[in-house]
N, C-alpha and C positions, 0 to 999 in steps of 0.2 A: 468493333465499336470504337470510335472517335473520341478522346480526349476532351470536354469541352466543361467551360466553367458550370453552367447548370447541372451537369450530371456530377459534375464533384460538390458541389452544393446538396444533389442528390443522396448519393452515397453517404457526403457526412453527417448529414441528416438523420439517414435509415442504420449508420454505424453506432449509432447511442445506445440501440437497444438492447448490444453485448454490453452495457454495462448494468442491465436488469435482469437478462435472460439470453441463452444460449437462441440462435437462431442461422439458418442456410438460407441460399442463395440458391435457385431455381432454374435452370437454360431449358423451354420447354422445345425448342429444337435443336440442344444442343445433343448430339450422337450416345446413348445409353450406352454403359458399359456394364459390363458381370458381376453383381452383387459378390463382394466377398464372404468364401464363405464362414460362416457358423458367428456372424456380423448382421445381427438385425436393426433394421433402417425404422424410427419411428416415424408414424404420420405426421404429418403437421398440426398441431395444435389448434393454430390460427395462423391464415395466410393472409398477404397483404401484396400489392403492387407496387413497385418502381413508379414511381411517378411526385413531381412537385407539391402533391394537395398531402402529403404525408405530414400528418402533426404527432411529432413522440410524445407530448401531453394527453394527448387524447387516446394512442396505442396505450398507452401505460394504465389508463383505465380500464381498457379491453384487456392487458393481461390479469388486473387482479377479477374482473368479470369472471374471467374465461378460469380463474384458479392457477393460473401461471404465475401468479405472487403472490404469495399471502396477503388477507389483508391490511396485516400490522405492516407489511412492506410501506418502506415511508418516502420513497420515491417519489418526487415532484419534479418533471424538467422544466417546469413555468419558472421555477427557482434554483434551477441549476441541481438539483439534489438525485441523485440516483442510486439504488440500494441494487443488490443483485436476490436472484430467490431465495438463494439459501442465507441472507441477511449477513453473512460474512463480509463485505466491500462496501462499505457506504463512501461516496462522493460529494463534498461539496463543492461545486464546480467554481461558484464565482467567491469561495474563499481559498482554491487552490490546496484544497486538501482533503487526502484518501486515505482510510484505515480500513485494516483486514486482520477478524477479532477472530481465534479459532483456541481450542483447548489448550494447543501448545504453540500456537506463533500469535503475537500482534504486532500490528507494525503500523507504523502513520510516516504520510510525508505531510511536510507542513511548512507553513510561511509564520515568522518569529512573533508575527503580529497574534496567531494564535494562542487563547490562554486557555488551561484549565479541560481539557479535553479526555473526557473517558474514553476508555477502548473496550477493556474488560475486568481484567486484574491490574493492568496499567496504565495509570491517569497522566499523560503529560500538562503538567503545570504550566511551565515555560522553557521556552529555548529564545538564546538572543541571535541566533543566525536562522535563516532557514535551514529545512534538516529532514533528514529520513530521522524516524530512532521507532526501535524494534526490540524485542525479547521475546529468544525460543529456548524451549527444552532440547536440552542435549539428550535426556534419556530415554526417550519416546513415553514421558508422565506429562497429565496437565500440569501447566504453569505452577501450581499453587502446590503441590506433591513433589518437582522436581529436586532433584539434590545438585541440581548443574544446569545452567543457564548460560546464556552469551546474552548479554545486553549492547544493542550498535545504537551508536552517534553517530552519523554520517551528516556531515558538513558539507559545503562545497569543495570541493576538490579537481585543479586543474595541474597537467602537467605547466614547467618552467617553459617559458616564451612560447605560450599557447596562444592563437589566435584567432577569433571572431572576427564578421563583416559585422557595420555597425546594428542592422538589424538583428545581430545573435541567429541569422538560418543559417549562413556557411561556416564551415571550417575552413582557416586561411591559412595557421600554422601549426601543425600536431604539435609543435613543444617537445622537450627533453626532458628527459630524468633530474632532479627529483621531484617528484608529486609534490603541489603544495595545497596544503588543508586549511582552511580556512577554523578557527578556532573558534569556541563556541560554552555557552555557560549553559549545561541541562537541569533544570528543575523537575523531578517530578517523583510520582509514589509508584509502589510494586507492592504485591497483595502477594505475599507467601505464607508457609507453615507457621503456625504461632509456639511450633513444637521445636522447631528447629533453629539453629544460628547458624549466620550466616558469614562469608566473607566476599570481599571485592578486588578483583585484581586487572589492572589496564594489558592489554595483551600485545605483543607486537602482532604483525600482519601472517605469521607463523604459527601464531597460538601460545609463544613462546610469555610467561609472567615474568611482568617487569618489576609493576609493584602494587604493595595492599591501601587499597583504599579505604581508610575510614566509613564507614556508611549505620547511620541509626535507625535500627528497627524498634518499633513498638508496637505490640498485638498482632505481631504476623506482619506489621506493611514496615518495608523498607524506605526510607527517607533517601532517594536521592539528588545527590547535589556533587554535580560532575563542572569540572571546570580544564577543558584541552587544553589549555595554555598553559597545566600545571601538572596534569597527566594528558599528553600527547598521545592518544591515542582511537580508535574508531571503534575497537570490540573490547568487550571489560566481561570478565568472567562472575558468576556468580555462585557460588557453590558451598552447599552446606558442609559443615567441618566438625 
């Protein structure tokens, strides 16, 4: 099969709909091979053709037909928005930001322009750069039970005399050591134990604590107010004491 612009328009077209639901790809004369065993192959739910007339607006409402999304699934592609089945991943596409809410992980990437953003137990307020920021349990407990956490700020971060084409698609110069981080001011709240106190400490890239950060809880939710340019660093420990 030949390379050509319509079938990658094709393709990325029909690739949307792994951000709703799990789905393969079909060669009906491509050579069968030997089911592995003790590996059961499910039927297809709902099948669909290769072809240009594919609108993912209108599959989207054949998945929740079909019960392949719930119906609180809040997926809209008219709007850029896409949720996955098990409502873990939500996307908003034309705000450039993705959060994945689970017992013990959430995490958002986001653009700074972003305010006030729930996940689960953790509301990001504001950030002034764009940013990953995430918080997981280190002890395999929900969020809210944990005694040990990692909270990440991820910033931009490029190596020294890194280099882009003007369009940002190539890489011109890997750059050398030292990584430079872009610094960045985090706003936001963290829903924990109302039983427990807490502490905050910035970690180097080792795990290794550098130092304690002030941080105000009340009624269980932690007040944070992180500022890199004052504590340098990307992971910050959280842990009850």
């Amino acid at each position: 099969m030949k390379n050509s612009p319509m079938l990658a328009g094709i393709l990325q077209n029909h690739s949307k709909i792994a951000l709703m639901t799990g789905f393969a790809m079909n060669f009906p004369s491509a050579q069968k091979v030997e089911e592995v065993k003790h590996v059961s192959i499910k039927p297809a739910a709902l099948s669909i053709s290769l072809d240009d007339k594919f609108d993912i607006g209108e599959f989207a409402k054949k998945l929740k037909a079909k019960g392949i999304l719930p119906k609180d699934n809040i997926s809209n592609p008219s709007k850029g928005i896409y949720q996955s089945d098990t409502g873990e991943i939500t996307m908003r596409a034309r705000e450039k930001m993705m959060k994945v809410v689970t017992p013990k992980s959430e995490a958002i990437v986001m653009r700074s322009t972003l305010k006030n953003e729930k996940l689960g137990n953790l509301t990001v307020k504001s950030s002034t750069a764009n940013a990953a920021v995430a918080v997981s349990s280190l002890d395999n407990k929900p969020i809210p039970d944990s005694d040990r956490l990692v909270l990440t700020y991820n910033t931009d971060a490029i190596m020294e005399d890194f280099g882009v084409s003007k369009n940002r698609l190539y890489v011109t110069s890997w750059g050398t050591m030292p990584v430079l981080i872009e610094t960045g001011k985090l706003s936001a709240e963290l829903k924990l134990s109302p039983d427990k106190k807490y502490s905050v400490y910035s970690l180097k890239m080792n795990g290794e604590r550098v130092d304690k950060i002030p941080m105000d809880v009340v009624d269980g939710t932690m007040k944070i107010e992180l500022d890199t340019s004052k504590h340098t660093a990307v992971f910050f420990e959280i842990v009850s004491e």
